[in-house]
C-alpha positions in Angstrom: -15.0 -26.9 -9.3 -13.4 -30.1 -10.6 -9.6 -30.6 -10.1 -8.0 -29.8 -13.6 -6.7 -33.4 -15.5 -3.0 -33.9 -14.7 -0.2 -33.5 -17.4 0.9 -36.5 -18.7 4.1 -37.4 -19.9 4.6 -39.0 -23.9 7.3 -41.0 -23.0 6.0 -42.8 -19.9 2.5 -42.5 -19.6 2.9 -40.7 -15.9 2.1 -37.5 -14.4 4.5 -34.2 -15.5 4.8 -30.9 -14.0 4.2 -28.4 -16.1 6.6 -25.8 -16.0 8.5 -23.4 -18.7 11.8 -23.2 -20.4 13.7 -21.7 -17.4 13.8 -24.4 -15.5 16.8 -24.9 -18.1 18.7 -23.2 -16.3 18.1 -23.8 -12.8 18.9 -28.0 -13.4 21.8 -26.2 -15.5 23.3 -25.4 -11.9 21.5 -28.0 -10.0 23.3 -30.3 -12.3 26.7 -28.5 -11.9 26.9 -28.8 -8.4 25.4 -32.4 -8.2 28.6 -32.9 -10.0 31.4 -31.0 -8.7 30.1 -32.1 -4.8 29.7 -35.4 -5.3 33.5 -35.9 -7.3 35.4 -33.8 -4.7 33.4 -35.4 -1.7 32.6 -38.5 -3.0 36.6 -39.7 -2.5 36.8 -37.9 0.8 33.7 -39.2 2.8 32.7 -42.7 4.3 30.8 -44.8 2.5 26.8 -44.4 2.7 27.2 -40.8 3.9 27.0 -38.8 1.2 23.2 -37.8 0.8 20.7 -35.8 -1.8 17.5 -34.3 -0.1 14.6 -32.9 -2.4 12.1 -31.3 0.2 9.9 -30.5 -3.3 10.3 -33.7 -5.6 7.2 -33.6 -7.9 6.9 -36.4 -10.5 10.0 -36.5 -11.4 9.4 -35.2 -15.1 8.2 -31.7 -16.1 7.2 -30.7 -19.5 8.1 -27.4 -20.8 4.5 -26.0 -22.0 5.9 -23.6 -25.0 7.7 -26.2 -26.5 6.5 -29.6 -25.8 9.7 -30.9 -23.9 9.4 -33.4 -21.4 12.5 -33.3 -19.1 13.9 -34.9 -16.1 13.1 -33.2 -12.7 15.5 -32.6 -9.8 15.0 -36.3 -8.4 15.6 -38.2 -11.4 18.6 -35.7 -12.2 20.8 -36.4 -9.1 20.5 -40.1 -9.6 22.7 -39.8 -12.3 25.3 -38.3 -9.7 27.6 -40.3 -7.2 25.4 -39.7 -3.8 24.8 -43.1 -1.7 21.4 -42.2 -0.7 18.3 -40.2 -1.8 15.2 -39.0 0.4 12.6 -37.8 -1.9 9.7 -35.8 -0.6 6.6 -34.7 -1.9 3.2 -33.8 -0.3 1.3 -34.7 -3.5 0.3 -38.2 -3.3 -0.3 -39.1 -7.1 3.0 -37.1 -7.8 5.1 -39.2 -5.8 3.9 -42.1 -6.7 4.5 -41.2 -10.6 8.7 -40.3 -9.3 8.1 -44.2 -7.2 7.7 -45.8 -10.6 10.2 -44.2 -12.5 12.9 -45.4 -10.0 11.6 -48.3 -10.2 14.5 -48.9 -12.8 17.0 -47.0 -11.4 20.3 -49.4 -9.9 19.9 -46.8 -7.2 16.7 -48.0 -5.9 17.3 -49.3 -2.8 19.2 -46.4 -1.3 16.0 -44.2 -2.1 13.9 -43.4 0.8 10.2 -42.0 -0.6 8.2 -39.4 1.8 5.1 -38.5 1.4 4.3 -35.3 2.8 4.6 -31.4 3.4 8.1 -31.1 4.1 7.6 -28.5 7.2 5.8 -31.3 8.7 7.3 -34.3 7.8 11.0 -33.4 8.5 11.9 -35.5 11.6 11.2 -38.1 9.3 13.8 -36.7 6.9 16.5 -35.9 9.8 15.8 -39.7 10.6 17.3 -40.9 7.4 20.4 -38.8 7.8 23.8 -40.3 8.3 25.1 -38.5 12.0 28.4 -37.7 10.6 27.3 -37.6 6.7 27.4 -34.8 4.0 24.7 -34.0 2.7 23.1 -31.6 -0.8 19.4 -30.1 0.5 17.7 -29.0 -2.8 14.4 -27.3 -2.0 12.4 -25.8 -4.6 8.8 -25.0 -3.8 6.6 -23.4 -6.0 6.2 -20.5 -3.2 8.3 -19.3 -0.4 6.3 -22.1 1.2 9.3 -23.6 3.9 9.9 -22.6 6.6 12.9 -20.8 7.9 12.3 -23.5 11.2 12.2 -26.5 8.6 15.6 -25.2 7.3 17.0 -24.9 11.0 16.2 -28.2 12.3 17.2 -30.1 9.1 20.9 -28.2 9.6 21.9 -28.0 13.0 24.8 -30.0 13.8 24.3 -31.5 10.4 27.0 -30.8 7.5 23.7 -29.9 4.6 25.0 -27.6 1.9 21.8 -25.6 0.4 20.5 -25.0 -2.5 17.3 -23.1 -2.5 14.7 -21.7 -5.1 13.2 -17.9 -3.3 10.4 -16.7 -5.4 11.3 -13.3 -4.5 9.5 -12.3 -7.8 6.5 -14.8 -8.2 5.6 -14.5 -4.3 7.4 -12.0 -1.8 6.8 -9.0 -4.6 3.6 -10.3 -5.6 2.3 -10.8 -2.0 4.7 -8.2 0.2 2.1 -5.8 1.5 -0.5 -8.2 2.2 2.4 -10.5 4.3 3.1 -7.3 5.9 -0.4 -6.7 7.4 -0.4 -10.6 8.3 2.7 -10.2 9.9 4.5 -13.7 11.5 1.7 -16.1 10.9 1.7 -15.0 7.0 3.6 -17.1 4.8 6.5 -14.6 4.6 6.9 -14.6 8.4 7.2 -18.0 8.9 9.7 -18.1 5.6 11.7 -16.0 8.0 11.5 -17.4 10.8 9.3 -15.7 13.2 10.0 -12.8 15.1 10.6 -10.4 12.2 11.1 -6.5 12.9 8.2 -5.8 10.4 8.8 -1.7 10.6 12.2 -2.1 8.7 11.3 -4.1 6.3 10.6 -1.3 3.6 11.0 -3.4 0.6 11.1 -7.2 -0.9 14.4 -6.7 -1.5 14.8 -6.3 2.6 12.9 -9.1 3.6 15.7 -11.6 1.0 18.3 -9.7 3.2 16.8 -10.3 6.5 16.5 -14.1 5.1 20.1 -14.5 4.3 21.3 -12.9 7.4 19.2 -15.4 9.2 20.9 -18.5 7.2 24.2 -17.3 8.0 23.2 -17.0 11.6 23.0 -21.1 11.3 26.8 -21.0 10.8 26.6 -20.9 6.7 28.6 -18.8 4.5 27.1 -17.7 1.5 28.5 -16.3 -2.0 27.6 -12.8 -2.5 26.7 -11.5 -5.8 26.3 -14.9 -6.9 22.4 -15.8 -6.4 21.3 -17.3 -9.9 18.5 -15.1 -11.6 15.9 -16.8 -13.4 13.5 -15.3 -15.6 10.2 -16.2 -17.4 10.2 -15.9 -21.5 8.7 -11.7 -20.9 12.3 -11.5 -19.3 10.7 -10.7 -15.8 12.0 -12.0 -12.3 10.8 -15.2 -11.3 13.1 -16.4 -8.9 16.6 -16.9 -7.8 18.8 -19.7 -6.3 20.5 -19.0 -3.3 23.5 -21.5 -2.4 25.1 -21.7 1.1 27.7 -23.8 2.8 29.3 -24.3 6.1 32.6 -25.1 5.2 34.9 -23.0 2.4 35.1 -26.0 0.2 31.4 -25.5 -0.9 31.5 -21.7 -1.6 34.7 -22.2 -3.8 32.5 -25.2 -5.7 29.9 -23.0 -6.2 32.4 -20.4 -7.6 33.7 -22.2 -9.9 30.3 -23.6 -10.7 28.7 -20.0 -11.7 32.0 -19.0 -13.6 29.7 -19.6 -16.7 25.8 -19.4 -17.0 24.1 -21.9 -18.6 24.7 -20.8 -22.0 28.5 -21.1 -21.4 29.2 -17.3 -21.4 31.9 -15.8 -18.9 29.8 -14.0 -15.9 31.3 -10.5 -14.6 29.7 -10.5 -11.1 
C-alpha cells in the first residue's frame, strides 16, 4: 500500500503535521515556560549554556485539520525564546529537512544543531552537543509513549535538563495496557519504564504513570503534583498530559506560576 501524500503547508510550500486544535494548549505551556526559563536563567547562566532539546521535532509546522490553521511547531516556537543553542531531532527524514529550511532564515541558525534520527538511538549524539556545566529545557513529545525511560536517564545524569514531556496515557497506555502487559519489558510500555517493572502490581494505567514518575524522581527530579496538564481531543476525551519535572526548586516554582492560569486565562483550583 502506497505511503499516503504528505500535508503541505499554504504558506510555505513544505511538509505539515497534521494534528488538531489541542495542540493549542500544549504550545500554550510550552510557550510559557520557554519564557519564564529562559528570562530568569538567561541573566544567571554563562553564555552558550543555556540549551532547548526537541527529541520529537517534526516539520516544524502543523496544521490543525478542523480548521485549516497552519501553526508553528515546538522547534520553530522556542526560537523565538532567549536559549543560545538548539538540537533538533527527528527520525523522519523529509520532516527534518522541511524544519532545515525554515531555519534557514532564522538569525539563530548557526547555534542549531539538526539530528536525524530515533531519539532512543541517536542520543550520544544529543549528550555530545551539550554544554558540561549548561542548563538545559528537554521537550519530548512523541506521538506514543515511544522513549525510553533509559533515553531519559542518560540524557539527565549529571546534567541540569528540566523536562517537559507529552505521556499518551490516553492514546497509548489505556489503549494498549493489557496487551503491554502480556509483552511484559520488551513491550513498548516496559521499556517506557525502564525495564524491570513489577508487572503483578500494575493493576491499572493509572499505576503504570505512577510507577513512571516515581522512576523520574529516582533521577534526582522533583515534580509538581496535581499539576500535570490534561489535554483533550474535540469529543472531550483524554489524550495526553504534560508532565514537568526539575532538579532544582527554582523550576517547580516556574512551573507554578506557569499553570496558575490554563490557556484560556481562567484561575485553576488544583
Amino acid at each position: 500500500m502506497p505511503k499516503p501524500a504528505p500535508a503541505i503547508s499554504q504558506i510555505d510550500g513544505l511538509n505539515v503535521r497534521p494534528s488538531g486544535p489541542w495542540i493549542k494548549k500544549k504550545y500554550h505551556y510550552l510557550k510559557s515556560y520557554c519564557d519564564i526559563f529562559t528570562r530568569a536563567m538567561g541573566k544567571m547562566w554563562a553564555p552558550s549554556a543555556l540549551t532547548f532539546i526537541d527529541l520529537f521535532s517534526g516539520p516544524g509546522r502543523c496544521l490543525i485539520k478542523q480548521t485549516g490553521e497552519d501553526l508553528e511547531g515546538s522547534s520553530l516556537i522556542a526560537l523565538q525564546y532567549g536559549f543560545s543553542d538548539y538540537i533538533f531531532v527527528e527520525q523522519d527524514r523529509a520532516a527534518l529537512n522541511a524544519l532545515k529550511t525554515r531555519c534557514q532564515n532564522s538569525p539563530k541558525r548557526k547555534n542549531i544543531s539538526f539530528i536525524q534520527g530515533d531519539c532512543n538511538l541517536v542520543i550520544d549524539q544529543v549528550i555530545e552537543q551539550l554544554h558540561p556545566q549548561g542548563l538545559t529545557l528537554a521537550f519530548i513529545d512523541p506521538a506514543k509513549i515511544n522513549i525510553k525511560f533509559e533515553t531519559v536517564k542518560r540524557l539527565t545524569e549529571d546534567r541540569r535538563v528540566d523536562l517537559l514531556i507529552n505521556i499518551m496515557d490516553g492514546m497509548d497506555i489505556k489503549r494498549n495496557f493489557v496487551r503491554y502487559k502480556k509483552q511484559g519489558n520488551r513491550s513498548r510500555l516496559g521499556e517506557f519504564l525502564g525495564g524491570n517493572v513489577p508487572w503483578a502490581k500494575l493493576r491499572k494505567p493509572s499505576d503504570a504513570v505512577d510507577l513512571y514518575k516515581d522512576r523520574i524522581k529516582d533521577l534526582g527530579y522533583k515534580t509538581v503534583e496535581f499539576k500535570d496538564i490534561p489535554v483533550y481531543n474535540t469529543r472531550q476525551a483524554p489524550m495526553y498530559f504534560l508532565f514537568f519535572a526539575s532538579k532544582h526548586d527554582r523550576g517547580t516554582v516556574f512551573w507554578k506560576k506557569i499553570t496558575v492560569k490554563d490557556d484560556q486565562g481562567q484561575i485553576e483550583f488544583l
